[in-house]
C-alpha positions as CSV (number, residue, x, y, z in Angstrom):
1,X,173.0,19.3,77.5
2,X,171.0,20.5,80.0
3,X,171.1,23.0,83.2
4,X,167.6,21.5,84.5
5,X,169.4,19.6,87.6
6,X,165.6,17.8,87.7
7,X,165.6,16.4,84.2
8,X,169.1,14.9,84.7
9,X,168.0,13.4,88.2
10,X,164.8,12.1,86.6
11,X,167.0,10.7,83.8
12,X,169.9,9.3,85.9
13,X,166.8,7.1,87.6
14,X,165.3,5.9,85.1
15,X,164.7,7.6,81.5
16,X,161.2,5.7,80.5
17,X,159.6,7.8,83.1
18,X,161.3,10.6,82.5
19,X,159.6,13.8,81.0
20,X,161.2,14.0,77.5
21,X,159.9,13.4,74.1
22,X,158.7,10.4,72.2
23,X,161.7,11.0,69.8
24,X,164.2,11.2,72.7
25,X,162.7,7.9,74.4
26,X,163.2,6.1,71.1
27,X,166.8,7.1,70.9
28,X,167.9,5.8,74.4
29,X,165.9,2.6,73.5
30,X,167.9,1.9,70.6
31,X,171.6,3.1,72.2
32,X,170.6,1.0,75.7
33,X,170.0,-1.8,73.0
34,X,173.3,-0.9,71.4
35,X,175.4,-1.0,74.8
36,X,173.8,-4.3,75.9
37,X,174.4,-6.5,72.9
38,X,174.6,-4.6,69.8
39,X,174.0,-7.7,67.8
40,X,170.2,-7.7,68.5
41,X,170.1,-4.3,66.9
42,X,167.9,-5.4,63.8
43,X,166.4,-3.3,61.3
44,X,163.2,-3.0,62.8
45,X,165.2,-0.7,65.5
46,X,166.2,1.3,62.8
47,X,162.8,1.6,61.1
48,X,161.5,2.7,64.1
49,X,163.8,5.0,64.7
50,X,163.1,6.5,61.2
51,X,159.2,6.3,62.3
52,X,160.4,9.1,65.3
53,X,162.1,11.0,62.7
54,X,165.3,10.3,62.5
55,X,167.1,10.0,58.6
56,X,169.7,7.4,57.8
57,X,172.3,10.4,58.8
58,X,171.5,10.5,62.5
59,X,171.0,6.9,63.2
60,X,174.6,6.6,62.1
61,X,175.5,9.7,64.0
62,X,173.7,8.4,67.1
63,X,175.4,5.0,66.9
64,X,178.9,6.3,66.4
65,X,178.4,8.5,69.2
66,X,176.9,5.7,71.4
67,X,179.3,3.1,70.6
68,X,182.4,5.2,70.6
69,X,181.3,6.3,74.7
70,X,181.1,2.5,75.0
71,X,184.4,1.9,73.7
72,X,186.1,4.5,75.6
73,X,184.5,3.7,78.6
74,X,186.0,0.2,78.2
75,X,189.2,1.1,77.4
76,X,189.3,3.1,80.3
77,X,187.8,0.7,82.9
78,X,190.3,-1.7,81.4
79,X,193.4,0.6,82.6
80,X,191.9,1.3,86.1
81,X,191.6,5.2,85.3
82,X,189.5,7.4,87.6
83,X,190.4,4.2,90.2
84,X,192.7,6.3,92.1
């Protein structure tokens, strides 16, 4: 969360250019690699998520979070909500 209206702009456009961390990058790599096809997901993408410092805890945290947004998002887009 963030009230810095020029980060989430920056983000919305493109996060690889984006001014956050090496850590943060990382983490969108692997979810955006999650959300397109999760079954490239290997464990090279978890070992380098370890290499930015994340333990076996947050990877799993991060991709419950990540695919449970996905699967709502489905589910919802499915039943037409927010289609007026």
């Amino acid at each position: 969360m963030t009230l810095d209206e020029s980060l989430v702009r920056a983000l919305e456009k493109d996060y690889n250019t984006a001014p956050i961390s090496r850590q943060e990058r990382v983490m969108l790599d692997y979810v955006v690699k999650l959300t397109k096809d999760a079954t490239k997901v290997e464990p090279q993408d978890h070992d380098r998520m370890r290499d930015a410092g994340f333990d076996d805890r947050a990877i799993l945290q991060i991709t419950l979070i990540a695919s449970w947004f996905n699967y709502i998002n489905r589910v919802a887009d499915a039943l037409g909500v927010g289609r007026g």
